[in-house]
C-alpha positions in Angstrom: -107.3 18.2 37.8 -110.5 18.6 35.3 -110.3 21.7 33.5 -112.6 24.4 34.5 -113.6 27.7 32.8 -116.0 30.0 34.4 -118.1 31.6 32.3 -117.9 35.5 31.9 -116.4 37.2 35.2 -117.6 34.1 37.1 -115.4 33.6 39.9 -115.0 30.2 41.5 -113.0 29.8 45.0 -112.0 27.0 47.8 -113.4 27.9 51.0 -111.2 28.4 53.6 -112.9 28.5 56.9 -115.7 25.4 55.9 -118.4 25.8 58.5 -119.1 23.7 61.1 -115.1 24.4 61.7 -113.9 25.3 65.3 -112.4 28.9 65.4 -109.4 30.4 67.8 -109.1 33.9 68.3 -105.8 35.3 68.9 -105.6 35.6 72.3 -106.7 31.7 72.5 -110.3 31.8 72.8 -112.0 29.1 71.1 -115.0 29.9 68.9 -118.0 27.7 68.1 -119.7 25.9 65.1 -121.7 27.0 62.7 -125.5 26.8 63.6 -127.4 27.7 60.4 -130.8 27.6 62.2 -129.6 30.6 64.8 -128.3 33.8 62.7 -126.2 34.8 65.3 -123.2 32.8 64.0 -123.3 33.6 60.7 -120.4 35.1 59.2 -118.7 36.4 56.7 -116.0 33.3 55.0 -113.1 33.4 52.9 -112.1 32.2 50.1 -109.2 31.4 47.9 -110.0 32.7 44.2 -109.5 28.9 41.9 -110.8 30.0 38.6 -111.3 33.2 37.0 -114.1 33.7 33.6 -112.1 34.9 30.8 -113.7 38.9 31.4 -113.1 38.8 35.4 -111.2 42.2 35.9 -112.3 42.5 39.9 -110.3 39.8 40.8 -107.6 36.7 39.8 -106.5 33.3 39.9 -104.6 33.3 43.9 -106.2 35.8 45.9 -108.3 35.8 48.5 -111.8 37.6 48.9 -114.4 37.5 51.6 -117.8 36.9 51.0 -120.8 37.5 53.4 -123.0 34.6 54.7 -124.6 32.6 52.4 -123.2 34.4 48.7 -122.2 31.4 47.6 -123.5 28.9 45.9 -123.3 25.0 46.4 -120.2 23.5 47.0 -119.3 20.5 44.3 -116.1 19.0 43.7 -114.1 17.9 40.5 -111.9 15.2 41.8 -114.4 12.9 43.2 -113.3 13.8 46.9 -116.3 13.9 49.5 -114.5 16.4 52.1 -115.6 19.6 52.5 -112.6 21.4 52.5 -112.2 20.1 49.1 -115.1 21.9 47.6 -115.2 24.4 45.4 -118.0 26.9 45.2 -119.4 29.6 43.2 -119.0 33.3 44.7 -121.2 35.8 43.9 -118.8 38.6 42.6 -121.3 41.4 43.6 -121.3 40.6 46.9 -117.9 40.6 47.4 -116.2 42.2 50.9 -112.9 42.8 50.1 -110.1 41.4 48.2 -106.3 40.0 49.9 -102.9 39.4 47.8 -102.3 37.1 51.2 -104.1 34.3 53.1 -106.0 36.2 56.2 -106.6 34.6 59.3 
C-alpha cells in the first residue's frame, strides 16, 4: 500500500456502511438506499480509523468512530481500485460521534 501521513490530527478512515448499501435491522427488516436528494435517509456512518496525523490524541490507527451525514470529505483511493468500499475518506475530527475499540453493527 502507498504510504500515507495525515497531516496534524488529521484522521483518515474506510467507510464501513458505503451508501447506496442495503441495511437489515436485527429483527430482519430490510432498510433502504441512500437518497441524497430526500434528508430523511440520511445518517450517521462509520468508519474504520486507517491513518492517524502524527499529533492525533482523540483517536488511533484501528478503531472505529461515527461520523454524522456528510462530515466527510471525498472519498479517493490509493491502490487504483474503483469500488467504493475501497475508499478512503477524510473525517472531520470535530464532528465526530463517538469512538468503538470494536466493529459496531
Amino acid at each position: 500500500m502507498t504510504k500515507l501521513t495525515p497531516l496534524r490530527d488529521k484522521i483518515v478512515g474506510r467507510m464501513l456502511d458505503t451508501a447506496g448499501a442495503l441495511r437489515t435491522t436485527q429483527s430482519g427488516i430490510i432498510l433502504g438506499t441512500d437518497d441524497p436528494g430526500h434528508s430523511g435517509f440520511l445518517r450517521a456512518r462509520w468508519f474504520l480509523v486507517t491513518h492517524t496525523g502524527p499529533e492525533q490524541t482523540d483517536v488511533v490507527t484501528g478503531q472505529y468512530v461515527l461520523v454524522p451525514q456528510g462530515r466527510w470529505g471525498h472519498g479517493f483511493n490509493l491502490e487504483g481500485s474503483v469500488l467504493e468500499e475501497d475508499k478512503l475518506f477524510h473525517i472531520d475530527i470535530d464532528s465526530m460521534m463517538m469512538v468503538s475499540d470494536e466493529p459496531v453493527s
